[in-house]
N, C-alpha and C positions, 0 to 999 in steps of 0.2 A: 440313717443307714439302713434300716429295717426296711422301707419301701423298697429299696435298691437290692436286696439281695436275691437270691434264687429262689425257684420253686421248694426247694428242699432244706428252707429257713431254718426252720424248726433244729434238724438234724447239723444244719450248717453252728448253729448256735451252740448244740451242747458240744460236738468236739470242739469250738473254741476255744468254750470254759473250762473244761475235761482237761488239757494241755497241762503236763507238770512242768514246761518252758515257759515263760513268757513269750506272746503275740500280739502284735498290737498292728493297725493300721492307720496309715501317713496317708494324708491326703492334701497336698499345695503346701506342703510343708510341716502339718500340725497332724496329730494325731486323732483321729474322730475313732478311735474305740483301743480296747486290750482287754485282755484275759483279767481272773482271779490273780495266779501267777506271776502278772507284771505288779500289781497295785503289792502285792505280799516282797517280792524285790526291793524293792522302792519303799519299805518300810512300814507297810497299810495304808499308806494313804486311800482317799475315799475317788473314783473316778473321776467325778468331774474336779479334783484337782491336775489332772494329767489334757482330758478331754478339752481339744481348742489350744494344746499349748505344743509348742518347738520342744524337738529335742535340746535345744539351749538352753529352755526354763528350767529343767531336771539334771543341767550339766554344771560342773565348775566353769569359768570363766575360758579356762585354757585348759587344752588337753594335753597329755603327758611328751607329745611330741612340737609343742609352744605353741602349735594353731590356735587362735581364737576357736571356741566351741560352735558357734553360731555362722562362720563361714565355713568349717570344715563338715556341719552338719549339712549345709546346702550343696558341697561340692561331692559327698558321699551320695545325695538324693541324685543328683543330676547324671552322676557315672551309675547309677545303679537303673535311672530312666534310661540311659541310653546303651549298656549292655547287655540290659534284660535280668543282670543278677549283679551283688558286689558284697563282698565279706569285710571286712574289716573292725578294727580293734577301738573302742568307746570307754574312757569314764563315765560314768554317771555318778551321780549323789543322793543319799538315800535324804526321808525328811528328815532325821536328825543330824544331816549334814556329811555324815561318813560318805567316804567314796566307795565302789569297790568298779571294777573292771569287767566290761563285758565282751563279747566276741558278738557282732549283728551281724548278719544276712536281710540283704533288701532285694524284693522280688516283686516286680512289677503285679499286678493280676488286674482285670476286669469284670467289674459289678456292676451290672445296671448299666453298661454305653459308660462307665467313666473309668480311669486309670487309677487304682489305687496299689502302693506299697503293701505287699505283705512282711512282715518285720520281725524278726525275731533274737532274740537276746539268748545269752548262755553265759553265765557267772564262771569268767576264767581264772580270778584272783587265785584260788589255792592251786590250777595249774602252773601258773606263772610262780609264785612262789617255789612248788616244788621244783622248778626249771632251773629257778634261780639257786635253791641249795644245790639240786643237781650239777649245777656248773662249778659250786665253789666245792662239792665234793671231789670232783673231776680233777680239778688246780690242787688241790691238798694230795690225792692220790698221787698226781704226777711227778712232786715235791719228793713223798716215800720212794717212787720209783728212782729218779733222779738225787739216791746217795746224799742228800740236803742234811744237811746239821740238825740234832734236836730242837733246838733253841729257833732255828730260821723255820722250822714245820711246825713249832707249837706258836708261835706270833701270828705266821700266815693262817690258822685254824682260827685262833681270838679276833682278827683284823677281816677275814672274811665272813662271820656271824656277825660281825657290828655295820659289817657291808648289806647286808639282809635285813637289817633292823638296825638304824640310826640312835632310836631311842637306848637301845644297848650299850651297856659297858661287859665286857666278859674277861674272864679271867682261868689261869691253867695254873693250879697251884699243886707242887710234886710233894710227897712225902720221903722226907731225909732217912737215912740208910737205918737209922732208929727206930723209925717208924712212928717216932714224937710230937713231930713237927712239921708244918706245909712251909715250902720255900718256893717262892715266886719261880714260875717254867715260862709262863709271858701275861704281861697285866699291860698294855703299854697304857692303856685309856683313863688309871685309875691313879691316882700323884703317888709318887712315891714314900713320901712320908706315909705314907696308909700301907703299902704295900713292905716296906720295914716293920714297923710296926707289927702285922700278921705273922710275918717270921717267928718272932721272938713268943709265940703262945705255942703251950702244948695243947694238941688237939685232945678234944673229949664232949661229954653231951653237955650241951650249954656254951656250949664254946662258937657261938655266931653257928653261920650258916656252915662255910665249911669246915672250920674245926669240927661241927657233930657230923657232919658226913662221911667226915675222912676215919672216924673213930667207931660209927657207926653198919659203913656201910650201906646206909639207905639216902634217896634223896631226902632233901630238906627244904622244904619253902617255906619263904618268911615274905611275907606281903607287905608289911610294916615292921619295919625295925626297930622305928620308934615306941614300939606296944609290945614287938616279942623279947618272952623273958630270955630266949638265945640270946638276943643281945643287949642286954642289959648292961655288961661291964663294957660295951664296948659303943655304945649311945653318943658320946662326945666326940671320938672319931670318925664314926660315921656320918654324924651332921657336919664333920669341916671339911670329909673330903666328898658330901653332897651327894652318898647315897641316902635311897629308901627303902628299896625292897632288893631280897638278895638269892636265887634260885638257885641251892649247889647240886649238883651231881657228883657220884665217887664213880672216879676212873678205874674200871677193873682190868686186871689180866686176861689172859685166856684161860687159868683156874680159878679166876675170882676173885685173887689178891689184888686189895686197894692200892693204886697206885699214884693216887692225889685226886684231886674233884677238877670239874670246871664249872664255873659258875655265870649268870646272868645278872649284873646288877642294872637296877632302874636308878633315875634320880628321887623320883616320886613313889609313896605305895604303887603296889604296883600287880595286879593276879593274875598268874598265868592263863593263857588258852592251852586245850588239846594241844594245840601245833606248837606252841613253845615248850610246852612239854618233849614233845616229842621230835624238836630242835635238840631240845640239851640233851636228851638219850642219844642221838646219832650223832653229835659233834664229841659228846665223851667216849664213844666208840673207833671215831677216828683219830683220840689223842691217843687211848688205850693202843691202837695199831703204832701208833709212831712211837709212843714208850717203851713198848717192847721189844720195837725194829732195833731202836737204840740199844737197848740194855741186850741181847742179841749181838749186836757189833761190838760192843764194848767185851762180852766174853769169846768172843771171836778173836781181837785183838790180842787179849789174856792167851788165849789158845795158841796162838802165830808166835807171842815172845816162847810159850813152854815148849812147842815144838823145832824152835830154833838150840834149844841144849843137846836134842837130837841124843837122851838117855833109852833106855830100854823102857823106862816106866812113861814113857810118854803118851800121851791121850792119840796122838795120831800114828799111823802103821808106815813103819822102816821098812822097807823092799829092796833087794836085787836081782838080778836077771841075769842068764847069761846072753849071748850074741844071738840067739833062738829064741827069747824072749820065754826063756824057763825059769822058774822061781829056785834062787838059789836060797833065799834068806828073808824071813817075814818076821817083825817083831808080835811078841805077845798081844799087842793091842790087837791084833788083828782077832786074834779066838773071841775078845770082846766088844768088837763089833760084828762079825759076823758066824762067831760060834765055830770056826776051824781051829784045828788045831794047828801049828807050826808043821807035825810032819804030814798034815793032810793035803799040804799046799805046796811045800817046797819036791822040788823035781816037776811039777806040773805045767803047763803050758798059761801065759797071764791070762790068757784070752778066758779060763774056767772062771776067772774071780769074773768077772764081768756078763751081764744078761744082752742078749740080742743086738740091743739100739746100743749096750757099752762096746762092744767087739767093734760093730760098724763105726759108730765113732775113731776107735781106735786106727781103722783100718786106715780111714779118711784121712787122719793125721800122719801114719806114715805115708802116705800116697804123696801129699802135699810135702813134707820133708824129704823125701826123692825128687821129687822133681824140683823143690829150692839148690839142691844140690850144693850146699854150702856148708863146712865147717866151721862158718863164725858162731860164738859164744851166743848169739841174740837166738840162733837158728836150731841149733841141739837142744836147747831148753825146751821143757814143752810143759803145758797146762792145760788140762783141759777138767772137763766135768761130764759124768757116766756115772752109770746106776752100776750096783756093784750085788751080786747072789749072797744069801746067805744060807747057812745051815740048815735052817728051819724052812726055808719058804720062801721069805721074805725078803724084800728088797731094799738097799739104802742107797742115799746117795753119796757118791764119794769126788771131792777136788783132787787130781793128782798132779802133780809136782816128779818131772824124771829130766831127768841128765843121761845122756850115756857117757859111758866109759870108753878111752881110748889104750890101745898099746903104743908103742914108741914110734911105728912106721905110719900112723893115725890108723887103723883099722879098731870097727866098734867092735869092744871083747864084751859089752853087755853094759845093763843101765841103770840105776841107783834112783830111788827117789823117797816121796814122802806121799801116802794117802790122807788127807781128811774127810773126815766126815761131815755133810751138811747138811743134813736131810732135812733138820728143823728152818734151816735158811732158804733150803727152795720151796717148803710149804708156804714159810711169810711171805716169798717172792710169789707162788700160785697166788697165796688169798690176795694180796695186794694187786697181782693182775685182774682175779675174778671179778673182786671193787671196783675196778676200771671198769671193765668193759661188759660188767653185767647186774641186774635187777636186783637189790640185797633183797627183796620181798617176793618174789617172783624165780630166782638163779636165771632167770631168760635174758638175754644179750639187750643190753640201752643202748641208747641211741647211737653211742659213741662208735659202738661194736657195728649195730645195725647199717650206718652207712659204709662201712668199712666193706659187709656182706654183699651190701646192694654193689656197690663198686666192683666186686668179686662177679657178681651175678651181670651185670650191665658187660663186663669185658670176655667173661665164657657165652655170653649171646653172642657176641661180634665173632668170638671165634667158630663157635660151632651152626651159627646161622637159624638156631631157634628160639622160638619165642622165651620170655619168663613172666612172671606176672608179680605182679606188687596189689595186697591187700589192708585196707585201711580197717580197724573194725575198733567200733565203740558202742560200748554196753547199753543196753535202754534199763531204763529202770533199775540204777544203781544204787542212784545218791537216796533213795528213801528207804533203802535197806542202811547205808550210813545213819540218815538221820535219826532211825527208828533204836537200832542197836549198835550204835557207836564203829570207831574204825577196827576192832578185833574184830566184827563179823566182816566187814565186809573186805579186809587185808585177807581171812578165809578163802569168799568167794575168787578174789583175784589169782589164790595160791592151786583153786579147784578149774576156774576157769581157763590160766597159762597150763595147767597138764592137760585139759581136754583138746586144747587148740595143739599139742606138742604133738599128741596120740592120731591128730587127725592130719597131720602132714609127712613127708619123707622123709629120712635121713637127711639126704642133701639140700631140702627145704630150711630156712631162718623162721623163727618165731622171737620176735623182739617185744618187750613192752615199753611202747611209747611216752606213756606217760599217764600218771589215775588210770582210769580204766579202758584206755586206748591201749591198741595192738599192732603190731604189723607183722604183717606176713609175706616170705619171699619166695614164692615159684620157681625152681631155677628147671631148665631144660625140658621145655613143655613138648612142642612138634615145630615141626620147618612150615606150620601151612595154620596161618593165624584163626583161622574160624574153628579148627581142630584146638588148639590153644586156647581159643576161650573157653569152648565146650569144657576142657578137662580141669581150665581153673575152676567154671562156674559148678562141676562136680564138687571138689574141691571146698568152692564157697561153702556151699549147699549143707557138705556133711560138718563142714566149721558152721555154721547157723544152728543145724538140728543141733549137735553133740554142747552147744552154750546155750540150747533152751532149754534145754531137760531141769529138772527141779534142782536146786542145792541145798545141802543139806548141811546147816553148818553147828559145828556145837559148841560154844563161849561159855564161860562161865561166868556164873551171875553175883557179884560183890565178889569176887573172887573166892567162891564158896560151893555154888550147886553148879552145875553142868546143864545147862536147856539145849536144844535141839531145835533150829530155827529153819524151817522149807520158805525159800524163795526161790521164786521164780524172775528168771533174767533174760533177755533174747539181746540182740545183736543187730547192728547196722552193718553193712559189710560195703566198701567204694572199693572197685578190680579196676587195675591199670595192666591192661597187656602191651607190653614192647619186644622189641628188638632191633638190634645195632644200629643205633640211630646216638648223635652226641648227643646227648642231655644229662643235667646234671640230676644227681638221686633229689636235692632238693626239688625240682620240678617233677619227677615221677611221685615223689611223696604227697606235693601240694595238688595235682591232678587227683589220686588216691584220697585225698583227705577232703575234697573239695565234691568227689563222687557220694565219700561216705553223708555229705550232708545231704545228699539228695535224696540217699535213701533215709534219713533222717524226717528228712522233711515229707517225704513219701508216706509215712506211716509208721515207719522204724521196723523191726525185724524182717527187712527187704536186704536184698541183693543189688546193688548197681552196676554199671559197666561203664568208664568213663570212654563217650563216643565220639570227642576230640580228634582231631590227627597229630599224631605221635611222630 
């Protein structure tokens, strides 16, 4: 290969080696060279184990889609010979056997009068992974959303983390109104006789995995059961229902109160990774959401029988009105919920207890009950939900409940009802939406949100006839600020870099995080006149490129002890897709976008691209 290269050998060679990707080049099928970077993927092996061999020889047998390795590698070679480029998804097998997943790019180039691949690899396994919790967080949120029973959202939470991990058995154990003892909330994986059993123990330290967690407060990992003195009295059970290692977590409240663990069991010893770790913290976070939803409804429920007595000491506020819609009569709740008094209110107009968006509301509701124009029983009743003033300042939110009142000729003499208060219900409904539809590390809109935007943004182009633009951007030189100092710095940098990219777009612009340390970005209403529209995206790009080069400055603490102060430096690939009202789906503007972003990848990295396609 060395005869055959360029004048500019030399330099050709060390950005080779320099590459913190893997690069390798295919030649008739086999590989005649790669980087430091490939052989260190691959486990260290030494080059001339790779050198003169098929991508086949370094594959499992079959790829995760049932193709044989060895014909799908030749059919990858041949479409990537004949469209000049071609991306697609690769196992491989490191020497010690392990798999892990790559993403290649193959690109034709010429050296020397001959055709050879340029090739390149990118380790997407912990992307895929996070896609994949991603998705099962998504299904659990929509569960909370969709009013689902306790019992059906804590199974679906257990059954979707063993869907993620096979080797997994999980379990959601609640603690009894005592505070004594953990009672099965969903174990379906683990026999029952074991999961009776756990019942009948008071929790405390020593008490297995999570009995001391539940008593504790703190995780608890035990790699071997058979060796820890945790479970010592409980050794004989665990070998007959065939675990070995047992990871609990305490499920907290929103003040911190324990409200049962969930746990990981193996069948085998078993040590956690980083990322199981940090599996069990955000699957006990989403049970902690669904326990609380629950215990929430259930005093809500409590609430709805005591307001049915309809006494004076009632936790929700009695109202009447006259025909004017004047306060003739408010029970005392009201001074305690919102600090009036009884004569600060009555003779007043309803529309005072209510802020802005509550009046409009209101307004809406009788607009629409005039024009039903009916006197049946389904039609007078009314319910709705409005933020309500209070005394101080501040605002709550209240459900109301009204009837009018009839005279004997049917004319309304005025309207009777009942206020509650829910304010703590439409916050768990906000966080519950926020969960949905946005970044818990980042608050920037996921994916889920993102194409919802794009879809917003693709249908005000068709309307207003100008441009918007979709930007793809992925970080250079991340993963060794990960490797160096773990994910708290670099969950930092992503929390530094989603504000600088917020700061450097419009209001009306989307900033989404895609996914690790991918981005997107949505231009919306750029100019009616396309070469004007790139100019102001590529502004745009420009000041997103400078403003995520600049130094970051991030500061972690060291054993959890001293505060260090860590400067790195990051820059940014950026792929621009300009359109307008054209039908395509946001999936093709994203995969054009994401497809540009490797060019400028492959370019040198902290470059700009323009995807120059026809849209």
């Amino acid at each position: 290969m060395t005869t055959s290269l360029p004048a500019n050998a030399e330099l050709y060679r060390h950005a080779f080696e320099g590459m913190c990707d893997p690069v390798l080049l295919l030649k008739d099928g086999r590989f005649v060279d790669c980087n430091a970077a490939t052989l260190s993927m691959l486990g260290g092996i030494a080059k001339p184990e790779l050198v003169n061999h098929t991508p086949g020889d370094i594959s499992p047998e079959y790829q995760p889609d049932g193709r044989a390795s060895a014909e799908k590698a030749d059919a990858m070679i041949a479409t990537a010979m004949s469209d000049g480029f071609h991306r697609f998804e690769w196992m491989h097998a490191r020497a010690d056997g392990s798999e892990f997943l790559v993403e290649i790019s193959l690109t034709p180039i010429t050296v020397g009068g001959e055709v050879i691949l340029l090739t390149l690899w990118r380790d997407i396994t912990g992307r895929k992974q996070a896609e994949r919790f991603e998705q099962f967080r998504s299904r659990v949120l929509e569960l909370l959303a969709g009013d689902q029973l306790l019992p059906v959202i804590l199974e679906a939470i257990v059954l979707g983390v063993e869907q993620l991990d096979s080797a997994m058995l999980c379990t959601i154990l609640l603690l009894d109104k005592g505070g004594k003892h953990l009672k099965t909330g969903a174990a379906p994986s683990l026999p029952d006789f074991y999961n009776r059993a756990i019942e009948t123990v008071e929790i405390g330290i020593g008490v297995g995995s999570c009995g001391t967690a539940a008593y504790t407060g703190e995780r608890v990992v035990v790699d071997d059961i058979a060796t820890h003195p945790y479970w010592a009295p409980f050794k004989e059970l665990a070998a007959k229902a065939r675990v070995g290692a047992c990871w609990s977590q305490p499920i907290r409240n929103s003040t911190g109160q324990v409200l049962g663990t969930f746990a990981i069991y193996h069948h085998a010893a078993h040590t956690p990774k980083e990322s199981d770790l940090q599996l069990i913290e955000h699957t006990a976070h989403l049970a902690s959401i669904a326990i609380e939803r629950s215990v929430a409804a259930e005093k809500l429920r409590d609430s709805e029988a005591h307001y049915r007595l309809l006494t004076e000491d009632a936790l929700d506020v009695i109202w009447k009105t006259d025909s004017e819609l004047r306060m003739t009569y408010i029970s005392p709740a009201d001074e305690r919920l919102r600090g009036y008094k009884a004569d600060e209110v009555v003779g007043h107009h309803v529309f005072e207890l209510f802020t802005d968006e509550g009046v409009a509301t209101v307004k809406e509701i009788m607009r629409q009950r005039k024009a039903i124009g009916s006197q049946s029983t389904q039609a007078d009743f009314i319910n709705f939900e409005a933020q309500h003033r209070c005394k101080d300042g501040s605002v709550i939110w209240g459900e109301v409940f009204s009837t009018p009142m009839f005279d004997e000729q049917g004319a309304i003499t005025g309207y009777h009802g009942i206020t509650r208060e829910i304010s703590k219900r439409k916050q768990m409904e906000e966080q519950v939406r926020l969960l949905a539809f946005h970044d818990s590390l980042t608050n920037l809109p996921n994916r889920r949100l993102l194409y919802d935007r794009l879809k917003q943004s693709m249908a005000s182009s068709k309307r207003s006839g100008r441009y918007n633009a979709v930007m793809f951007l992925d970080l250079d030189n991340f993963k060794p600020l990960n490797d160096a100092h773990g994910h708290e710095a670099g969950d930092l940098l992503l929390i530094i870099a989603a504000d600088r990219l917020k700061r450097s777009v419009r209001e009306i612009d989307t900033v989404a995080r895609f996914g690790g340390d991918e981005f997107v970005v949505v231009l919306n209403e750029l100019d009616v006149d396309k070469t004007a529209s790139t100019a102001l995206a590529g502004t745009v790009a420009e000041k997103i490129r400078t403003a995520l080069s600049a130094p970051y400055l991030l500061t972690i603490s060291k054993d959890g002890k001293t505060d260090i102060v860590i400067e790195h430096r990051c820059t940014v690939s950026i792929g621009v897709v300009v359109f307008i009202n054209h039908e395509v789906s946001q999936d093709d503007i994203l995969k054009w976008a994401d497809a540009t972003m490797y060019m400028a990848k492959e370019g040198g990295r902290n470059l700009i691209r323009f995807h120059e396609g026809h849209i």
